[in-house]
C-alpha positions in Angstrom: -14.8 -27.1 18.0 -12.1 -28.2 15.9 -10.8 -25.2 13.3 -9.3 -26.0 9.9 -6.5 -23.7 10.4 -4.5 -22.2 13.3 -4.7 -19.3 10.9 -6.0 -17.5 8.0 -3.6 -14.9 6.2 -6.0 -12.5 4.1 -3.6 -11.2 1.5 -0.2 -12.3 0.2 1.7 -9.9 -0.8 4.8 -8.3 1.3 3.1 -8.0 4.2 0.7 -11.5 4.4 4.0 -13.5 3.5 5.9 -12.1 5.7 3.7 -12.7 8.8 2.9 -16.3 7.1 6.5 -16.9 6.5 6.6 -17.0 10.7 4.0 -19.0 11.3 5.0 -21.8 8.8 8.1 -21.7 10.6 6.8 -22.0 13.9 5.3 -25.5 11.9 1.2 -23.9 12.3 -1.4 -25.1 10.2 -2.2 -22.1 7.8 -3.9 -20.9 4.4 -3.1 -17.8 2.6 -5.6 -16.1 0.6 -4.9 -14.0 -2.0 -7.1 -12.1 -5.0 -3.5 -11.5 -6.9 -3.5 -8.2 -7.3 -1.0 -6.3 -5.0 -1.0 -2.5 -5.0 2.9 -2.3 -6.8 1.4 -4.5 -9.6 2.3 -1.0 -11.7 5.5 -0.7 -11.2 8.2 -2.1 -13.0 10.7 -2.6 -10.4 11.2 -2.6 -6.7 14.0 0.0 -5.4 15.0 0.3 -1.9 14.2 -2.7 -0.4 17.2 -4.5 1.5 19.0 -6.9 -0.9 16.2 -6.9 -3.6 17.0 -3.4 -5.2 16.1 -3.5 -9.2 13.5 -6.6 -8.5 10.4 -6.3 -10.0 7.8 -6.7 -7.1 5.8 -9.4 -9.2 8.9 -11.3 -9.3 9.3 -10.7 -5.4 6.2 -11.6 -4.5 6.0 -15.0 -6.8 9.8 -16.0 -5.7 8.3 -15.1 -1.7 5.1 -17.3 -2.4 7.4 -20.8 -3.5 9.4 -19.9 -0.2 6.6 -20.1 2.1 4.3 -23.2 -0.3 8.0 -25.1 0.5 7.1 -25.7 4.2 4.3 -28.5 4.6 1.6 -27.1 6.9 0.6 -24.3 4.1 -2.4 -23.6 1.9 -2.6 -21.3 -0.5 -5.6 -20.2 -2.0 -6.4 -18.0 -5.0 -9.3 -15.8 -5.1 -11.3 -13.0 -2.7 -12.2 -13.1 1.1 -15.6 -11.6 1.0 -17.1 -12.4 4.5 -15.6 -12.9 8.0 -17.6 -13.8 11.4 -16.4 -14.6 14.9 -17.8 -18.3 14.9 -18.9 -18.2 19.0 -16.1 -21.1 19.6 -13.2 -18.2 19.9 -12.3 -18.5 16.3 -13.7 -17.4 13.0 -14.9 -18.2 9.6 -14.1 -16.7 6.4 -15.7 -16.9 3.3 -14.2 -17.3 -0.5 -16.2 -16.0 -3.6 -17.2 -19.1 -5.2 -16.4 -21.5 -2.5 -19.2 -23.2 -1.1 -17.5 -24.2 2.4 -16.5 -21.4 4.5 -12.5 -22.3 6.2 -12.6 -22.0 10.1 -9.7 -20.4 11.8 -8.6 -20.0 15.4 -6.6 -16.8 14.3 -7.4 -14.2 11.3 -4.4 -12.0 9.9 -5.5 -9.2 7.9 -2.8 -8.2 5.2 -5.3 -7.1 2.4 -4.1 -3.9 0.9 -5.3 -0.8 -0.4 -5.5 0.4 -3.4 -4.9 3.9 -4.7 -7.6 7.0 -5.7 -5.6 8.9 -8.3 -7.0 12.2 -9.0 -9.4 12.3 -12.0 -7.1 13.8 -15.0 -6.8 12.9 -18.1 -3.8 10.4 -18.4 -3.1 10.1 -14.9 -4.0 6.4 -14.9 -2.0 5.1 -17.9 1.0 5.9 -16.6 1.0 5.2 -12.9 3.7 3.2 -11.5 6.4 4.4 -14.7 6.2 8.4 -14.8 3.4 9.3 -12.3 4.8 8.1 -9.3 4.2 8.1 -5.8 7.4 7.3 -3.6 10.3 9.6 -4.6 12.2 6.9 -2.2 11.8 4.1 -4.9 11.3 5.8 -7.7 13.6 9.1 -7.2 16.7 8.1 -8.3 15.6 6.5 -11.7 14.0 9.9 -13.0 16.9 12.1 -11.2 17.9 15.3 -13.1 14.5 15.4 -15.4 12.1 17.9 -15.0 9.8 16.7 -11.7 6.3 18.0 -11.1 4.5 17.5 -7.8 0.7 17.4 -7.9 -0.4 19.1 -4.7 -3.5 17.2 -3.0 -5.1 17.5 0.4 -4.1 16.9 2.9 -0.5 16.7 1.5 1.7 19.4 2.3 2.5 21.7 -0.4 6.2 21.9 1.1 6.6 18.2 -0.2 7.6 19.4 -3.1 10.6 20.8 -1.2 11.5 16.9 -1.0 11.1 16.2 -4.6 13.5 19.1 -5.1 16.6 16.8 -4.5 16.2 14.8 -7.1 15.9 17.5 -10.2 14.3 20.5 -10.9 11.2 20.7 -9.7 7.5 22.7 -10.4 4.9 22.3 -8.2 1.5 22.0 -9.7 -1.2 23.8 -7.4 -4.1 22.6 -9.3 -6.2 25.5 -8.4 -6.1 25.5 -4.8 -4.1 28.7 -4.6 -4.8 29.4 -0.8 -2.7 26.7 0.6 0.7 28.3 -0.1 1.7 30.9 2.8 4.2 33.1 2.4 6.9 31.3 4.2 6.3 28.1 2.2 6.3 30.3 -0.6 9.6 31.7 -0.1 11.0 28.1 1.0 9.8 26.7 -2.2 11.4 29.6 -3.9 14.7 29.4 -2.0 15.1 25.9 -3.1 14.2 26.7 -7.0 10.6 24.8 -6.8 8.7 26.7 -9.4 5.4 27.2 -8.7 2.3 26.5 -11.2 -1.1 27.7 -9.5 -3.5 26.9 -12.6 -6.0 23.6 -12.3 -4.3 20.9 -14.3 -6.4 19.5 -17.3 -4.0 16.7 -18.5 -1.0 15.3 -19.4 1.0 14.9 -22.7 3.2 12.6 -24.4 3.4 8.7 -25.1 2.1 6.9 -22.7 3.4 5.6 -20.3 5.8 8.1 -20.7 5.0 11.5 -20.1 5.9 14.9 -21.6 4.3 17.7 -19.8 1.0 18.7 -17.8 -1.5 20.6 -19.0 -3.2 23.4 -17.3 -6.9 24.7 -18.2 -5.3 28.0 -19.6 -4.1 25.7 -22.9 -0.8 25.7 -21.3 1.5 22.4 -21.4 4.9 23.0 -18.8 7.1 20.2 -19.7 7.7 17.8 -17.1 8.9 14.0 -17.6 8.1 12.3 -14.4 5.0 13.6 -11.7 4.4 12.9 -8.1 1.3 11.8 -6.9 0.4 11.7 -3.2 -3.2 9.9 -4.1 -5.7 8.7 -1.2 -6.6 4.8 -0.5 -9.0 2.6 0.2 -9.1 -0.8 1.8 -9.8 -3.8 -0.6 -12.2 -4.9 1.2 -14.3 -4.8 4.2 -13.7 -7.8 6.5 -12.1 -5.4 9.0 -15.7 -3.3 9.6 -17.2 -7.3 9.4 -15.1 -8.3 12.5 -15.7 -5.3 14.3 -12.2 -3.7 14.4 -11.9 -0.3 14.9 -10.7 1.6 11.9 -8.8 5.0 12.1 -8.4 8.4 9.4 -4.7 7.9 8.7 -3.2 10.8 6.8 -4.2 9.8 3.3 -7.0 7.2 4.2 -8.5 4.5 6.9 -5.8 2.4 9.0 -7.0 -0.4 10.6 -6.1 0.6 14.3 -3.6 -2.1 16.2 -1.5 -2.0 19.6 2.7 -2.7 19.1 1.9 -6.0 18.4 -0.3 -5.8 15.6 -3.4 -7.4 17.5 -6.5 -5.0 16.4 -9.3 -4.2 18.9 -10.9 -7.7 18.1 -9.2 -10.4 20.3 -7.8 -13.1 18.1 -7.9 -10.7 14.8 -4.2 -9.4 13.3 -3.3 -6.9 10.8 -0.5 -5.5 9.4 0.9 -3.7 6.1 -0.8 -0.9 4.3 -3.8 -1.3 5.8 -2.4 -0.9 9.2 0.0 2.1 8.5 -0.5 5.6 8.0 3.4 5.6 6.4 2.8 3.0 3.7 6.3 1.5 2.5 7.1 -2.3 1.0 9.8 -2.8 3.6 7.6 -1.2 6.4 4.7 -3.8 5.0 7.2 -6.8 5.2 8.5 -6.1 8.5 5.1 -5.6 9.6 4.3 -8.6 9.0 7.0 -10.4 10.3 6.1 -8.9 14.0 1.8 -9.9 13.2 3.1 -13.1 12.8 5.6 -13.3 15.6 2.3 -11.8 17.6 -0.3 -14.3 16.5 1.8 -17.4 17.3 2.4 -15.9 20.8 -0.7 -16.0 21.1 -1.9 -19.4 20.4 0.7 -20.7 22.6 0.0 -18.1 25.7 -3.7 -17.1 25.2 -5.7 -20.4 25.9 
């Protein structure tokens, strides 16, 4: 059987470009797939990453995507992967919402993304990605000496908020779950001037996106001007359980399990970036990538 494609990159965002970045070098025939929406679509800028500090991750992504579309052998395709099948020939198919033709693959490199489950309060939503944050690594810096609030959610460590302590002073929210705090957390959390709000949050206050304090079921609004958020994920979709792979708990959601190399526990079936780490970061995701890709090319020269 002849395949359309030495491979099909599901998702093109840090990670998928990355790993497609290698293969178009490496001159193979490839299509990228992408639904365009990548899980830093919130934010406003991209902080930490090597050389692209202050760039917004749209920009990133859209300056990565002309890159790659420069080098001959690559497709790019707009829209959603909603099927995937071994095709008995030791490739695979994969099918496009509102494409009629499936593309056939010899490879598949999953690089989908998840997407974040922020807690259900009032005006948590409005202003992710600008004053309810998740990283204090890319967002820290911009929000340093304001008052910080840490949201405490299982399975997230209360002491985290020991973390968020560098950057300003810091309360940490319980949100009713009062028995999680022993006393030597207590008295760390204490010792580093974390104040410590046990009451279950109701809301927050203020402009948004901006935000001006949390308040608690008692009535009470603490002023606070930027909130961490440790949310759970969720895959964006479900061509991993379709294939077969074998999908792991990570520490805030499922992780698509791989070896070193990136190759999942279906032969000929890649996947790197947030779906394949339990420590999700937009560097981590790119290199990620670059080594899936490194992998997958190995492999259609050595495994025949």
């Amino acid at each position: 059987m002849t395949h359309d494609y030495d491979a099909v990159v599901v998702g093109g965002s840090f990670a998928g470009l990355s790993a497609a970045m290698q293969l178009a070098r490496a001159r193979k025939k490839i299509c990228v797939v992408d639904a365009g929406a990548p899980r830093n679509r919130f934010a406003a800028q991209s902080h930490g990453f090597f050389g692209q500090d202050g760039v917004p991750p749209l920009k990133m992504i859209a300056d990565a995507r002309d890159k790659l579309l420069a080098y001959p052998s690559v497709t790019f395709v707009e829209g959603y992967a909603t099927d995937a099948k071994a095709d008995g020939a030791g490739g695979f198919t994969v099918s496009l919402q509102g494409r009629e033709a499936p593309l056939s693959t010899r490879r598949m490199l999953l690089a989908f993304g998840v997407q974040d489950q922020l807690p259900d309060i009032e005006g948590m939503r409005e202003r992710w990605g600008h004053s309810v944050l998740h990283c204090p690594y890319c967002h820290g810096y911009e929000v340093a000496d304001r008052k910080l609030g840490v949201l405490y959610a299982a399975p997230q460590p209360p002491d985290h908020a020991l973390l968020i302590a560098d950057w300003g002073p810091t309360t940490l929210f319980l949100n009713g779950n009062t028995g999680v705090l022993t006393d030597e957390v207590r008295a760390r959390l204490q010792a580093r001037g974390v104040s410590i709000e046990p009451g279950r949050v109701s809301g927050l206050e203020g402009n948004a996106p901006d935000l001006a304090g949390v308040r608690i079921g008692d009535g009470r609004v603490v002023p606070i001007d930027a909130l961490f958020v440790v949310p759970r994920t969720r895959m964006n979709g479900s061509l991993a359980e379709q294939l077969g792979c074998a999908i792991d708990e990570g520490p805030v959601g499922p992780v698509i399990r791989t070896d070193d190399f990136k190759t999942t526990t279906v032969p000929g079936v890649y996947a790197a970036g947030d779906i394949a780490m339990p420590f999700q970061n937009a560097t981590r995701a790119s290199s990620d990538g670059v080594l899936a890709g490194v992998a997958l090319h190995r492999s259609l020269v050595f495994d025949v």
